[in-house]
C-alpha positions, -999 to 999 in steps of 0.1 A, spaced: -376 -417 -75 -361 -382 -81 -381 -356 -73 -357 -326 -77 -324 -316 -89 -309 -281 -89 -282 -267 -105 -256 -237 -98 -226 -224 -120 -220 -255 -142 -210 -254 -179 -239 -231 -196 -262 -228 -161 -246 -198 -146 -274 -191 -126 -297 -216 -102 -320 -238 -120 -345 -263 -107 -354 -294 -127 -387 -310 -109 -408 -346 -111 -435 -333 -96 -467 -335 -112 -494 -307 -111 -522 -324 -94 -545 -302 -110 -538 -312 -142 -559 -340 -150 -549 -353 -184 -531 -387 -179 -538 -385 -142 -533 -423 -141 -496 -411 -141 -495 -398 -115 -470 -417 -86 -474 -406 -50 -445 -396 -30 -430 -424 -13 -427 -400 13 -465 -396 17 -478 -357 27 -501 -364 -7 -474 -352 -36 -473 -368 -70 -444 -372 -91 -447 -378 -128 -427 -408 -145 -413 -398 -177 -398 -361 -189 -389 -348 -223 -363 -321 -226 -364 -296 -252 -339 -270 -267 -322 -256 -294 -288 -269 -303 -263 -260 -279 -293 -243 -255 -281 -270 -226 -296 -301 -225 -264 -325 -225 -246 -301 -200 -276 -311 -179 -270 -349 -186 -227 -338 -178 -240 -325 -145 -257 -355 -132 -222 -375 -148 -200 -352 -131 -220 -353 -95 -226 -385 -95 -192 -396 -105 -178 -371 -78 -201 -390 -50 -190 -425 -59 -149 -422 -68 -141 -390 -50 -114 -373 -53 -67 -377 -49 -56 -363 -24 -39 -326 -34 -56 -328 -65 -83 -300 -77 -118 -308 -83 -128 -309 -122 -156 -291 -115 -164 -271 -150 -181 -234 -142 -200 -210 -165 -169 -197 -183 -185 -164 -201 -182 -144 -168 -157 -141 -137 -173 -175 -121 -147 -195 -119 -138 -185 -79 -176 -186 -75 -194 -217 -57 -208 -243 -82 -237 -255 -64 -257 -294 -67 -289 -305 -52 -312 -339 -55 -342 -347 -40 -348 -383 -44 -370 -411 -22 -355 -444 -19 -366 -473 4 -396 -454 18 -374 -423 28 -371 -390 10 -335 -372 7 -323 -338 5 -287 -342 -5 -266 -315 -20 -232 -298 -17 -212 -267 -33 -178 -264 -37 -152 -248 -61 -120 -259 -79 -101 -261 -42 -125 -275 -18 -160 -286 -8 -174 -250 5 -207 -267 21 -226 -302 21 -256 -311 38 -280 -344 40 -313 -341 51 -346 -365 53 -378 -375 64 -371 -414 74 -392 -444 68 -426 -444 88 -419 -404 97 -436 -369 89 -404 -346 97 -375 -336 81 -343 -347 102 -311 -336 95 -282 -362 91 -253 -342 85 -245 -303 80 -205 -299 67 -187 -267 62 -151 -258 50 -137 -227 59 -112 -205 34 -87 -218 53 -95 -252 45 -109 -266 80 -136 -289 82 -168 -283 104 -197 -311 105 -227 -310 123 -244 -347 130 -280 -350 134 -291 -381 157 -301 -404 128 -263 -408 128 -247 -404 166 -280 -417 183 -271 -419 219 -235 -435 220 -208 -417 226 -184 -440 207 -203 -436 175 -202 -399 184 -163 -401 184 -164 -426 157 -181 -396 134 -161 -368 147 -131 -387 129 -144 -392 101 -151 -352 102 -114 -341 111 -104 -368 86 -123 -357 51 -100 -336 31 -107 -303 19 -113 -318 -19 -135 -349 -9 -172 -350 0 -183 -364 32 -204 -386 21 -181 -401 2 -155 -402 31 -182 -416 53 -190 -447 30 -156 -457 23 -157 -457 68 -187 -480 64 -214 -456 82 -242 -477 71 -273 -450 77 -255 -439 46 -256 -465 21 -291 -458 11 -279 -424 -3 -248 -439 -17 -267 -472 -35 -293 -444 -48 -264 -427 -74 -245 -463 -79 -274 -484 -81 -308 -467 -93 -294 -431 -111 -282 -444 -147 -271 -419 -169 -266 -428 -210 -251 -400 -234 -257 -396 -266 -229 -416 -280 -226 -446 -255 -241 -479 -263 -257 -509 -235 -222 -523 -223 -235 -555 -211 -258 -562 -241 -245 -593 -253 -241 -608 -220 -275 -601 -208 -290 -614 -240 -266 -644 -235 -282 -649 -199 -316 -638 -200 -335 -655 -224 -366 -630 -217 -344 -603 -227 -336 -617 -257 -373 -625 -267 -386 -591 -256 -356 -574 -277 -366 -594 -306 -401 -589 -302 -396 -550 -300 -375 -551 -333 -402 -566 -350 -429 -544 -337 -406 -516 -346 -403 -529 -383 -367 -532 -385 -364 -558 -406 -353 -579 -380 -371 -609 -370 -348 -621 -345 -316 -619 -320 -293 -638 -304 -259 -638 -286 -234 -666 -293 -205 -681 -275 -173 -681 -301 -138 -686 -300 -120 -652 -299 -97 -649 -330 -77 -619 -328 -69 -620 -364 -103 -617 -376 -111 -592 -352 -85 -575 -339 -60 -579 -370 -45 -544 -354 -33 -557 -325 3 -570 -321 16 -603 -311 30 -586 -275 -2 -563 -269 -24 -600 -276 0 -619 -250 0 -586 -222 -37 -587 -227 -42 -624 -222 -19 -619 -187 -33 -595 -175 -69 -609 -178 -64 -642 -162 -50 -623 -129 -83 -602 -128 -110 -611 -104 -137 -605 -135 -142 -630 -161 -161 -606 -186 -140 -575 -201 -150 -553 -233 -130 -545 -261 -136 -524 -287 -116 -527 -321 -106 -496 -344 -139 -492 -363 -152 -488 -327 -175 -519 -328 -175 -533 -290 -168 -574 -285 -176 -589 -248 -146 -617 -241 -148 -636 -213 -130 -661 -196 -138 -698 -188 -131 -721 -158 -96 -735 -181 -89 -698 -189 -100 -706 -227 -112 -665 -239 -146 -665 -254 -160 -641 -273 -198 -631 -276 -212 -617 -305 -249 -607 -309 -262 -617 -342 -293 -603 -359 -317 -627 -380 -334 -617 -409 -358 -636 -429 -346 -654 -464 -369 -652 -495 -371 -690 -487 -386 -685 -452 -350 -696 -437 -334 -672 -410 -300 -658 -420 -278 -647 -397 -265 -610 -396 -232 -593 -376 -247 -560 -353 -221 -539 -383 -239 -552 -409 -277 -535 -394 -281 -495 -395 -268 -473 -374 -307 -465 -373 -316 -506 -360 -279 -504 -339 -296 -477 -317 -331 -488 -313 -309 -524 -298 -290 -504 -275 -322 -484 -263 -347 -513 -259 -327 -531 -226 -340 -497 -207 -379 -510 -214 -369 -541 -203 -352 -527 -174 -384 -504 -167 -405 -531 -166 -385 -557 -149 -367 -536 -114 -388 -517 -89 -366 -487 -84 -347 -470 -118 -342 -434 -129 -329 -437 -166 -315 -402 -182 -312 -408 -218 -292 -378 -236 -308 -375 -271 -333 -403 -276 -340 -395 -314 -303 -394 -322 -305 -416 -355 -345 -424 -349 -373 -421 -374 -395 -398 -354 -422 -425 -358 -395 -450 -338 -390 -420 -307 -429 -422 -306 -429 -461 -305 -400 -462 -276 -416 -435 -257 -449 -450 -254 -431 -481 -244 -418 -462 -219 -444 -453 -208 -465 -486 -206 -429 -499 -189 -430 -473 -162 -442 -484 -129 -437 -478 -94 -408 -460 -92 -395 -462 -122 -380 -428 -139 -373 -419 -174 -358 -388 -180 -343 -378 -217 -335 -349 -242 -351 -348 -276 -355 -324 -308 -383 -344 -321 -409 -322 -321 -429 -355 -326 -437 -361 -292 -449 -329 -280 -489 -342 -280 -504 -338 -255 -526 -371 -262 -486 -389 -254 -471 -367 -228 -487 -343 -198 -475 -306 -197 -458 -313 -166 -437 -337 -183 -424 -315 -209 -393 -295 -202 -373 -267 -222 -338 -255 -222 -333 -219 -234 -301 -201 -234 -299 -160 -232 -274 -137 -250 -251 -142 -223 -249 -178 -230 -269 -190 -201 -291 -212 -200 -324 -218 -182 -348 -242 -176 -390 -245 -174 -420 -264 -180 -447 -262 -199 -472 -268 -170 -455 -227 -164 -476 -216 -196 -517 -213 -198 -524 -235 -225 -561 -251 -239 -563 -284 -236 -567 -291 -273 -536 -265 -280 -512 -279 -304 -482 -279 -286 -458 -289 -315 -470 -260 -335 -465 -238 -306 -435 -245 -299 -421 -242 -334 -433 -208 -336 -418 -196 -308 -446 -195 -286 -427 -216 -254 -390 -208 -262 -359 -228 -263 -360 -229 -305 -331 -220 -326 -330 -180 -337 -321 -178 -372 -312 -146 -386 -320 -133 -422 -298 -159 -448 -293 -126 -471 -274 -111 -445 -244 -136 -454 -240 -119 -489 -253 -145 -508 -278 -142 -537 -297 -169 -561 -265 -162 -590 -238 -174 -555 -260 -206 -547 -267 -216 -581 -229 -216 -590 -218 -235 -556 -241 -264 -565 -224 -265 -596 -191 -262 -583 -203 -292 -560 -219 -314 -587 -187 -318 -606 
């Protein structure tokens, strides 16, 4: 579970903020909520987070952090290259440290991992935890780079224990890690295995979904998992879509059809270049941007799957529907439902969903949110940004699970709760918020100060109509 992430001069968060899990224990509204630490000591963490703000106040630079970090933990970094790291760029920062921080458990141990670093090099890095079955904070590794780019690491025993070969083993590893790459990342690609955990935690239980991106093995999981497919159908019902069914079929691929754009030599270079791949799935995505899943069969015959929607016939027939042919609206709500099904099927995910009412009813965010949170168990984490104003009840979501982004004059932003703020119980916490009352709302200025009068508008709409 994540319990903490902090971040230092990236994009719009010039200065250090702190995004937290951890539920206020006092706070005994939806208590039943409530996770404890899988480290023990008696903290709670909460399950689900909204994320407020005005437009352009933060919240997907927050979503680019994790994307960034993560990404920079689990490829790394060419050698001579600089890191892409982006700092706050309405200042002299750009020299300055950016900094990164999680606090996450994972397999009954709780992690302090973070580094800083600039364009040039990684300036710091440290991993720290309280291991399985323990009480105390241990420290696995301490890294820093000098300005003149040498490398100093500090191994706790976790890693060296008591043989001297392993010590060696470690200290080249150390002398080894370029200026540009992360330890960590060095160290995994070396096979230090007290490190996986840390590693599997960003590839394997951190997903991260913007805005824009849609479920890239949709139609194969439907194809495979038949209880996919009947809770996705069931959900699109429930949701009133209009949908009374889905399913994903095995097809012939005709380029033609649905690639019509493609040339004979880019068909025959794609068709070569798949059959001496190790997968046998690939996505491609034609020119109106819809997404196809081919695949490849024991005679290297390409498939295609396509996911087809089923709507009910005046004559109580079902009649079949391509995913272009449904609202951008239903084409959403499809991509979003495999993370219920996700929540409710794995023991260990932390789901960040940038925008969740992005082409929603708000009636349909309310639905998928307390979904969520019926699908949320264990240690199971969603996380997601939001302008709908719908959800901030406070008979659907705990204070300490509602978050705002705010950004100053300077253009930086900041981040708090709403568990910060003394509120009544029975305080209408949309209503507040709209009127200013917790921040992190756009500030509109007087419209008359653009010039315009009744007579100006009047005339444009005019001007417009014909």
């Amino acid at each position: 579970m994540l319990i903490q992430l902090t971040i230092e001069n990236f994009l719009s968060f010039r200065d250090e903020v702190t995004f937290s899990m951890m539920g206020v224990s006092s706070d005994r509204q939806h208590a039943d909520r409530l996770i404890e630490d899988a480290a023990g000591k008696g903290r709670h963490v909460v399950t689900i987070a909204a994320i407020y703000g005005a437009n352009a106040a933060g919240k997907s630079n927050l979503i680019k952090a994790l994307s960034f970090a993560k990404e920079l933990i689990l490829e790394g970094t060419r050698s001579n290259r600089s890191i892409p790291v982006a700092t706050f760029k309405l200042g002299d920062y750009t020299k300055k440290a950016s900094k990164f921080e999680f606090i996450f458990t994972h397999q009954d141990a709780r992690y302090s991992y973070g580094f800083k670093l600039n364009r040039e090099q990684i300036i710091e890095e440290w991993l720290h935890a309280i291991p399985p079955g323990k009480k105390k904070e241990v420290m696995y590794f301490e890294r820093i780079t000098s300005s003149d780019r040498k490398t100093s690491v500090d191994y706790g025993s976790p890693l060296t224990g008591r043989s001297s070969k392993r010590k060696q083993f470690l200290k080249f590893i150390a002398e080894g890690t370029r200026p540009n790459q992360l330890l960590l990342t060095e160290a995994i690609d070396k096979n230090v295995d007290a490190l996986l955990p840390v590693a599997n935690w960003f590839e394997q239980v951190l997903t991260i979904i913007s805005a824009e991106s849609d479920f890239a093995n949709l139609a194969i999981f439907a194809l495979s998992d038949r209880s996919f497919t009947d809770f996705l159908g069931e959900f699109l019902r429930l949701a009133g879509t209009g949908i009374d069914g889905i399913d994903a079929r095995e097809v012939e691929l005709d380029f033609d059809r649905y690639f019509p754009a493609m040339s004979k030599v880019s068909r025959d270079e794609f068709f070569e270049e798949f059959l001496e791949r190790d997968e046998n799935a690939v996505l491609m995505e034609d020119t109106n941007g819809n997404q196809y899943l081919i695949l490849k069969n024991e005679d290297n015959r390409l498939k295609m799957i396509q996911l087809i929607t089923q709507h009910r016939h005046e004559n109580g027939n079902l009649i079949d529907f391509m995913m272009e042919e449904e609202s951008e609206g239903s084409q959403r709500i499809i991509n979003l439902i495999p993370v219920l099904f996700i929540l409710k099927q794995s023991h260990e995910e932390v789901i960040f969903i940038d925008e969740l009412d992005r082409q929603l009813h708000p009636l349909l965010s309310q639905l998928f949110v307390k979904a969520a949170i019926d699908c949320t168990h264990k240690a199971n984490q969603l996380i997601f940004t939001t302008h709908d104003t719908n959800l901030l009840d406070l008979d659907l979501l705990r204070r300490d699970e509602i978050w705002f982004v705010e950004k100053d004059r300077q253009g930086s932003s900041s981040l708090y709760s709403l568990a910060e703020f003394k509120t009544r119980p029975d305080l209408k916490i949309e209503k507040g918020y709209l009127n200013g009352r917790f921040g992190a709302i756009p500030f509109f200025e007087n419209p008359e100060s653009l010039g315009w009068n009744s007579r100006d508008i009047d005339s444009a709409m005019e001007t417009i109509e014909q």
